[in-house]
N, C-alpha and C positions, 0 to 999 in steps of 0.2 A: 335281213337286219342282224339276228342272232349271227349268222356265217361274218358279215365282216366287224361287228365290234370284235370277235373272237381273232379276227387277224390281225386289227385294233392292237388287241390284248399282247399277244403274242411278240408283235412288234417293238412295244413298249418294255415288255419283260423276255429277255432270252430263255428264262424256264417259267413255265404257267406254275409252277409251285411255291414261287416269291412274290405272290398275287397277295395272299395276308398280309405279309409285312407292308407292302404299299398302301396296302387297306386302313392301315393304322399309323402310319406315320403321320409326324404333327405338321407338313405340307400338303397344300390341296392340290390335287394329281387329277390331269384330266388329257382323253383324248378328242381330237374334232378332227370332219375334213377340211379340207383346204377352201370350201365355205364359212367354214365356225361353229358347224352342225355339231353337237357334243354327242360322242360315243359310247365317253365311259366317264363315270368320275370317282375317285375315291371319297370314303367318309370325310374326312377330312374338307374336302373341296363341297361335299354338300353340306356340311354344317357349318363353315364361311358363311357361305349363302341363303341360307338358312330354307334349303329346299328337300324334298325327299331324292332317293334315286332315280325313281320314275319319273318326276317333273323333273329334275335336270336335266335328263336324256332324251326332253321334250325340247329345248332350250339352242338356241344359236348364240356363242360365246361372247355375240356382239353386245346382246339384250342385254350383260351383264355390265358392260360401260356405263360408267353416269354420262350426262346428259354432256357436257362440256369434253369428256373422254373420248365420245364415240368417234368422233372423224379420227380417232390413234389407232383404232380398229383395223382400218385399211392400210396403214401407214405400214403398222406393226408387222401385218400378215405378207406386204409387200417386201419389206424388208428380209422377212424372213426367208421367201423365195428365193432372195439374190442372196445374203448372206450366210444362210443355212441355219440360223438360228439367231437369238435378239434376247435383252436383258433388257427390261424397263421398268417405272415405276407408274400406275396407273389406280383412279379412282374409281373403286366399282360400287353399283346399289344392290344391297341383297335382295331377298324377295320381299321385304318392308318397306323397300326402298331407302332406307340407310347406305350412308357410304360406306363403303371398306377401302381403307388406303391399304396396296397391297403389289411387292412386288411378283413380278410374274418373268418368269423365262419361258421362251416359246423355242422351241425344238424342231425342225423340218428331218422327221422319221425316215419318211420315203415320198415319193411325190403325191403320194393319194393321204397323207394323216400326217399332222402337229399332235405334236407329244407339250404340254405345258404342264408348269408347275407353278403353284400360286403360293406364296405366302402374306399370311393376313398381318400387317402394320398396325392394327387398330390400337393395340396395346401401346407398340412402343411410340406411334404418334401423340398419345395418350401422357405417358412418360415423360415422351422430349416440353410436349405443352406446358406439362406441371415445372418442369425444370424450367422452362422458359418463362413463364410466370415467376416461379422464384426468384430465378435470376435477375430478372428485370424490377422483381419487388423489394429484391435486396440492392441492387444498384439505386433505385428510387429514391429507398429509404438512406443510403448512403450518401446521395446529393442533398439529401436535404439538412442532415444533423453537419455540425460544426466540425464534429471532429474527423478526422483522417481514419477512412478505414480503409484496411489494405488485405488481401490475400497472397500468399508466398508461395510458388512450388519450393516445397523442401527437399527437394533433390540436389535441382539449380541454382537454386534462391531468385529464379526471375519472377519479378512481378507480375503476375499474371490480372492483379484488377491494383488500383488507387485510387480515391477519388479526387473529386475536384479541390477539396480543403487543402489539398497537401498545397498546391498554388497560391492559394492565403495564409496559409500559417508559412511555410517556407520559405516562400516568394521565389521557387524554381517552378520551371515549366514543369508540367506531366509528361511531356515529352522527354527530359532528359531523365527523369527516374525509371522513364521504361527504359532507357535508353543501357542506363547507367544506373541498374539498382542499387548498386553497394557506395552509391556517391551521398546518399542520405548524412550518411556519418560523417563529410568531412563538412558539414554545417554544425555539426556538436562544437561544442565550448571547450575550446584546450584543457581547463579547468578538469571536463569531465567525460574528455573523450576515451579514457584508458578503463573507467569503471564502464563506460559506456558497451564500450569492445570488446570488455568479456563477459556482460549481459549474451551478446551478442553469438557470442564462443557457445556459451550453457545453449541461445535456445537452438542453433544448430542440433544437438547432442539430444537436446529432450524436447524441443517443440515450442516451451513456455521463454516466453521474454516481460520482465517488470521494471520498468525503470524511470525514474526520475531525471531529465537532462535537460541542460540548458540547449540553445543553437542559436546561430549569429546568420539570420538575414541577410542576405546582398547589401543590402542599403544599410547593413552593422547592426540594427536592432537586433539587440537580447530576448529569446523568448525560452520561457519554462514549457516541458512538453514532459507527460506523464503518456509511454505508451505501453501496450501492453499487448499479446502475444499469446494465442494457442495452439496446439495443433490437431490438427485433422487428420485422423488414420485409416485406414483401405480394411479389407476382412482380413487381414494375415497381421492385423497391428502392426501396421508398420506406418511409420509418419510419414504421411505425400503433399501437406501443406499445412503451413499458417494462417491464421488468421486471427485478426487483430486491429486496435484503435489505436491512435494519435491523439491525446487531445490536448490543447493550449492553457496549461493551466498558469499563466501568467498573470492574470489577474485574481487567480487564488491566493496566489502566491504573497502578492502586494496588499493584498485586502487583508491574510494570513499577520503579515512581518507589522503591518500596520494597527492591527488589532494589540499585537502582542509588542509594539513599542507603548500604544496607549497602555498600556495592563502595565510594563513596567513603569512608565510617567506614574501612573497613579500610584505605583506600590512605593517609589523614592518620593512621592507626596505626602502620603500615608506617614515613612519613613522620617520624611523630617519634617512632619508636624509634632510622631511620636519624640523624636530628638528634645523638640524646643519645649516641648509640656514636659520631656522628665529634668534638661536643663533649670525650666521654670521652677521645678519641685527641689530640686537641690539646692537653685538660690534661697530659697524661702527658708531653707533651713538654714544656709551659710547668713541670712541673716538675721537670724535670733542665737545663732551662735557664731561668731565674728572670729573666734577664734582656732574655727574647724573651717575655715571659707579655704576653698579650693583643696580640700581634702578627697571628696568622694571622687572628683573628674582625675588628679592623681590616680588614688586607684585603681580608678579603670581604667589609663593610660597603662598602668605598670602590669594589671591580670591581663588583658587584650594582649599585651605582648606574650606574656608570659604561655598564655593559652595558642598563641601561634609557634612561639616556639616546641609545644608537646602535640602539636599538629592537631588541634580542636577541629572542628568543623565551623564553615563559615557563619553556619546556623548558630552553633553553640557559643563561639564570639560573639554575637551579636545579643545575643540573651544575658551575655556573663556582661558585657558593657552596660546594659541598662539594669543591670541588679545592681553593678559595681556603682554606677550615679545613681541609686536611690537607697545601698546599701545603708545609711543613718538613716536614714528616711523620719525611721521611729523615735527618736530623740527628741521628734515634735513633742514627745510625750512625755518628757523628762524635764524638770522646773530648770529654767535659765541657769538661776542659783548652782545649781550644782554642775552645768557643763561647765560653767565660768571659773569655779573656785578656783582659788589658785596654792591651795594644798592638799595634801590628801586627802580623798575621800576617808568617809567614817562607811565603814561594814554595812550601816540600812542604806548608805550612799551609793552605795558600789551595786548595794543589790536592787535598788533604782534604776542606774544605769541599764543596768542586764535585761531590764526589761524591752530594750529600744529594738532589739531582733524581732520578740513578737507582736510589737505595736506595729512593726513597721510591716511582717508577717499579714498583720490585719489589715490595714492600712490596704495594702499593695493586691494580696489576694481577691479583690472584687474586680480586678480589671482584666480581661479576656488576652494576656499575653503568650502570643503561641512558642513562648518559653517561660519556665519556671520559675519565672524571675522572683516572685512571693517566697518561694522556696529556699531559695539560694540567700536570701536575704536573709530569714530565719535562720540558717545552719553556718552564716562566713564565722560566730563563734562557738561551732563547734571542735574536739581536736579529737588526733584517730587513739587516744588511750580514753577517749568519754569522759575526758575532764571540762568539757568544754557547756557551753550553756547555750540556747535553756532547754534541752532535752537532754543532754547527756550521750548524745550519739557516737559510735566507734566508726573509725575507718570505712567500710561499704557501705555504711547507713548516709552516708555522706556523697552528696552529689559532687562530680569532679570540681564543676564551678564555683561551688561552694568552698571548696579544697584549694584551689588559687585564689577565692578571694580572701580567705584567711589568710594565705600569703604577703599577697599584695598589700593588705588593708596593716600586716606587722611593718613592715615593710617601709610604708608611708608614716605610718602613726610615731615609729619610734626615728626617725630621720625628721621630722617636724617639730615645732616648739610648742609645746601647750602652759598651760596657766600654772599645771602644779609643779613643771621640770622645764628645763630648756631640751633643744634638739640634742638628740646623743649622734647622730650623724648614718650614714649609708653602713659603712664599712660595720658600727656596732650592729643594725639590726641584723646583717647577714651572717653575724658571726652567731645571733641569738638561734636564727634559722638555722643554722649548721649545727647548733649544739641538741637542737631539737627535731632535725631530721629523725623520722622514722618514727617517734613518740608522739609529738603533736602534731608536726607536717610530714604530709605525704610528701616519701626520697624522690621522687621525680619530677614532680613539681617544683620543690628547692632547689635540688640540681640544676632543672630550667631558669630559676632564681637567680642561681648564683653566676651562672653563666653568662646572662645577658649584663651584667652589671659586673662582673671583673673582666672577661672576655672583650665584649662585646661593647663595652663600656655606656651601657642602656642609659640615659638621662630621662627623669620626667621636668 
C-alpha cells in the first residue's frame, strides 16, 4: 500500500520535495486508481470534505457524489480513459452529508492512477445566489414603483437594464431603447433639448445627471419628466455604470402651476379689494372737501410715474400708489371751514392744517400694510433742509417715497385751483421745483420731474 501511494506520489509530483507546497494550496488534490480507490489527498481536499487523512484514504471517490451526481462518476472516469483528461462541474456531499458544488478536473497520469483537482464552489455559489437575489429583488422592486429606472454601462452607455415604465411614460417599446439607447432624447421637447444635452455631456464626464425636461409622446402628449442619475465605481474609482430614475412629474407639475395661479387669483383679489376700500377712503374725503376731489388719485398718477421713471421697485410703486390716494387722508381731521375758505389762512390756521400728516399718520398706521404706507404719509411734508413738518426731518431721515410724494403732491397742488388762489399752471410749479432743487427736493427726483413733463410731455 505504502509502495504504491509513494509511486502515486511521485507520479503526481516530478520532485517529492514540492510535496508541501501541494500540501497547502487552496485546491483539493487527490490521487485514485482507475476504480476511484483514493491514494492520496491533500489538506485542502480533506478539509472540503470535512474528513481526516486516514478516513479519506478509506474512501472510493464515487462515495463522494451526491446522490443525483453519481451515475457522472462512470461517465466522467470513461471519458477520461478515451480523452486523457475531463473538466466538469459536479455536486459532492461532505461527510455531513452537505453538498459542495465544486469543480473538479480529472487527469489520466498513467494507466494505473487519476491525478484530480477539486475546487470548492460553495462560496462563490453563495455569491452568485446573493447577487441573484438582488438582482431579481431590484428588478422586482423596479416593476413595481411608477417611475423608470434604468442602469448605464458608462463606458458604452448601453443599457444594460430599463424597466417597464419607460413604455408608459414614453409610449416607446423597451425594445428599441435597448436597441437604440441614445434615441431617449429625441423625445425631449425642442424647447429643452440643448439644456437637456448638456445635462447629458456632465454626466458622461462625472457620472451624475439632474434634470428637469419635457418629451413629446408618439401620439404628441407633453409630459414633464424629472430624471436623475449616479454613478457606480469599480476599486480603482473609476466609473463603470449609472444608475438612476425617470419619474413623471407632470402632474406635479400642473397641480404645482395650478396652485400658484390660485395664490395669484387670490393675491389680484386681495389686490383689488385693497384698490376699492383706499379709492372708498379718498372719496370720503373728496367729499367733505369738494374742492380737493381728484387731488390724491392725480398724485399718484404723477409719483407712480415719476417712481418708474428713477427705476423703484415694483414693490415700492405699489406702496407709494396707495400712500399717494390716502396721502390727506388726515384732513378728516381738519373743520370743513378751514379747507373751504377762500382766503388766506390765519397762522393758528395754517398750523391746523399741518396737523393732517399726523392724523392721518394715526389714522393709517393700525392697518397691516406690507409697505410703509403710514409712514410715507407722515413725512410727503417733509423737506431735505428740515424745514418741513411735523418732525422736522433732513434728507436721509426721509423715506425715497416720501421724497416723490412731496414732489408729486407740489406739483399737483400748485397746477390746480383752490379756494384761496386760482391754478398758477404746470410750467409754474416746475419752475418752483427747479428753484428748489437740492434744498427742499431731492435733484433726482425733480430731474425725474421735470423730464417727464417737458420731454416726455407726462399729462395727468
Amino acid at each position: 500500500m505504502k509502495a504504491r501511494k509513494a509511486v502515486h506520489i511521485k507520479l503526481l509530483y516530478n520532485d517529492p520535495g514540492d510535496f508541501p507546497l501541494i500540501e497547502h494550496i487552496l485546491d483539493g488534490v487527490f490521487l485514485c486508481d482507475l476504480q476511484g480507490n483514493l491514494t492520496h489527498a491533500n489538506s485542502t481536499f480533506c478539509k472540503i470534505f470535512s474528513y481526516s487523512k486516514n478516513e479519506i484514504l478509506t474512501l472510493n471517490i464515487s462515495s463522494l457524489y451526491s446522490g443525483h451526481h453519481k451515475s457522472n462518476f462512470t461517465q466522467d472516469f470513461k471519458e477520461l480513459t478515451f480523452y486523457q483528461d475531463t473538466y466538469c462541474e459536479r455536486i459532492f456531499l461532505n461527510k455531513n452529508g452537505n453538498p459542495i458544488p465544486a469543480k473538479i478536473k480529472l487527469q489520466l497520469v498513467n494507466s494505473n492512477c487519476i491525478r484530480g483537482i477539486v475546487r470548492d464552489l460553495s462560496e462563490l455559489r453563495h455569491t452568485q445566489e446573493e447577487l441573484k437575489f438582488k438582482d431579481e429583488f431590484i428588478h422586482e422592486i423596479a416593476e413595481i414603483i411608477e417611475d423608470v429606472f434604468f442602469i448605464i454601462n458608462a463606458g458604452t452607455g448601453k443599457i444594460l437594464y430599463i424597466s417597464n415604465a419607460f413604455q408608459r411614460i414614453w409610449g416607446k417599446s423597451l425594445e428599441s431603447i435597448y436597441k437604440k439607447p441614445h434615441t431617449w432624447i429625441d423625445s425631449v421637447h425642442p424647447d429643452d433639448k440643448e439644456k437637456t444635452t448638456e445635462r447629458v455631456v456632465t454626466q458622461i464626464k462625472t457620472g451624475f445627471f439632474d434634470a428637469d425636461f419635457r418629451i413629446i409622446r408618439p401620439n404628441g402628449e407633453v409630459r414633464w419628466i424629472h430624471a436623475r442619475a449616479y454613478p457606480v465605481y469599480n476599486n480603482k474609482g473609476e466609473i463603470i455604470r449609472s444608475v438612476g430614475v425617470a419619474e413623471d412629474i407632470t402632474r406635479r407639475i400642473e397641480t404645482t402651476r395650478q396652485i400658484e395661479q390660485e395664490r395669484i387669483n387670490h393675491i389680484n383679489s386681495i389686490n383689488q379689494v385693497l384698490d376699492e376700500l383706499v379709492s372708498a377712503m379718498g372719496s370720503a374725503l373728496e367729499h367733505r372737501d369738494p374742492y380737493t376731489a381728484g387731488h390724491q388719485r392725480n398724485v399718484a398718477t404723477i409719483a407712480c410715474a415719476i417712481a418708474k421713471e428713477i427705476k423703484l421697485s415694483e414693490k415700492q410703486i405699489k406702496g407709494l400708489q396707495i400712500a399717494a390716494e390716502l396721502h390727506d387722508i388726515g384732513k378728516i381731521g381738519v373743520p370743513v371751514s378751514i379747507l373751504s375758505k377762500p382766503g388766506l389762512l390765519s397762522p393758528a390756521e395754517f398750523q391746523l392744517v399741518k396737523t393732517h400728516a399726523q392724523i392721518g399718520y394715526d389714522i393709517i398706521k393700525g392697518v397691516n400694510f406690507p409697505w410703509p404706507v403710514a409712514t410715507i404719509i407722515l413725512q410727503h411734508h417733509e423737506r431735505l433742509n428740515g424745514s418741513g413738518y411735523p418732525n422736522a426731518l433732513k434728507d436721509d431721515e426721509i423715506l425715497i417715497e416720501a421724497k416723490i410724494l412731496a414732489v408729486a403732491d407740489v406739483v399737483e397742488a400748485m397746477s390746480s385751483h383752490r379756494p384761496y388762489r386760482p391754478a398758477i399752471g404746470i410750467e409754474a410749479s416746475l419752475t418752483e421745483l427747479e428753484r428748489n432743487k437740492g434744498t427742499l427736493y431731492d435733484s433726482k427726483i425733480v430731474d425725474a420731474c421735470l423730464y417727464l413733463f417737458r420731454k416726455k410731455k407726462f399729462t395727468f
